[in-house]
C-alpha positions in Angstrom: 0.0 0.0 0.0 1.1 3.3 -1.0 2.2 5.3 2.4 1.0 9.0 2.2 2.4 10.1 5.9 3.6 8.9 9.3 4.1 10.7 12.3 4.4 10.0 16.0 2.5 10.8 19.3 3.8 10.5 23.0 3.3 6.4 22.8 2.4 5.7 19.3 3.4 5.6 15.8 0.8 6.8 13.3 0.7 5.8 9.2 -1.6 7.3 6.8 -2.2 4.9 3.9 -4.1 5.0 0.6 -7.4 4.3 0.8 -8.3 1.1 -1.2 -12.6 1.4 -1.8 -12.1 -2.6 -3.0 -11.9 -3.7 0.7 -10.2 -6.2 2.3 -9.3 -10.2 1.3 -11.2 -11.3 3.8 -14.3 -9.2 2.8 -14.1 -10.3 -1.0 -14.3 -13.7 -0.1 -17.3 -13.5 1.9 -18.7 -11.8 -1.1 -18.2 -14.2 -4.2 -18.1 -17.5 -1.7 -15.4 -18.8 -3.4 -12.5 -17.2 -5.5 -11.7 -19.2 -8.6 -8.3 -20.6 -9.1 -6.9 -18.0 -11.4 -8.0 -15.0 -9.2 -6.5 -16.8 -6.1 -3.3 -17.3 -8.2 -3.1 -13.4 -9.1 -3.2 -12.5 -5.8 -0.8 -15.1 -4.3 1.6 -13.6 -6.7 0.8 -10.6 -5.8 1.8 -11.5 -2.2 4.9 -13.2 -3.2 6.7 -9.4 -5.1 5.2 -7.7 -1.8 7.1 -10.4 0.6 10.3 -9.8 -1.9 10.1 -6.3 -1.6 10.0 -6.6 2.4 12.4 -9.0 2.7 15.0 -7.1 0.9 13.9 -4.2 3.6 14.6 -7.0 6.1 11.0 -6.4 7.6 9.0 -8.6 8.7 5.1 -7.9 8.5 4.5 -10.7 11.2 0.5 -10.7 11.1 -0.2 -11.7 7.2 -4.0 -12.6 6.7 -7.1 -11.7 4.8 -8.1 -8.9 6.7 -4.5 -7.5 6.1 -4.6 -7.8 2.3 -6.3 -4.8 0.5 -7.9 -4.6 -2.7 -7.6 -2.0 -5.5 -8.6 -2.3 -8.8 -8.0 -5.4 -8.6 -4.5 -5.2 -7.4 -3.9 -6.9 -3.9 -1.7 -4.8 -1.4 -0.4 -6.0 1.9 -1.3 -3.4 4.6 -1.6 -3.3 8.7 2.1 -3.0 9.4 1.3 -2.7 13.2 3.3 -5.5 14.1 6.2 -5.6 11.8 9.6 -5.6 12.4 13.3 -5.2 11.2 14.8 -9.1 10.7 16.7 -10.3 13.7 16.8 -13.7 14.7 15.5 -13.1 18.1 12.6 -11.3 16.3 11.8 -14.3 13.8 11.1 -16.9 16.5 8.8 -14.4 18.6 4.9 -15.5 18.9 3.1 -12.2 17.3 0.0 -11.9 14.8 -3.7 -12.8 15.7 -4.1 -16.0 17.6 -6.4 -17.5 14.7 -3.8 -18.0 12.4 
């Protein structure tokens, strides 16, 4: 997702993100039922250059899901970076993310 602006407060760290009007995963596959094998493939893919991109950041997003997959025009953007982190070791073997998945 494209980051517009970022600024802190006394115990927080605010980001200001484009707004995707496609929704979420999650929400798109509540509304078709099922997401044919192509679309699911698109988006997979999708996932896969974002993961690339971050790893070569050495970030870690650390709570990947539906929810946290946006949709815009039919592009799929990873979002919710509340819990990532720079790549240490230490950081990689830490229990984070929702308890669901």
């Amino acid at each position: 997702m494209k980051l517009y602006e970022h600024f802190p407060s006394s115990d927080k760290y605010y980001l200001v993100y484009e707004f995707c009007s496609d929704g979420d995963l999650k929400n798109q596959i509540e509304k078709v039922g099922k997401m044919t094998e192509s679309a699911t493939l698109e988006i997979v893919g999708q996932m896969a250059l974002a993961l690339i991109c971050l790893s070569e950041k050495q970030i870690i997003h650390r709570d990947i899901k539906p929810e946290n997959i946006f949709i815009q025009k039919g592009v799929a953007k990873l979002g919710d970076f509340g819990l990532c982190e720079r790549g240490t070791i230490e950081i990689r073997h830490a229990m984070v993310g929702s308890p669901a998945f």
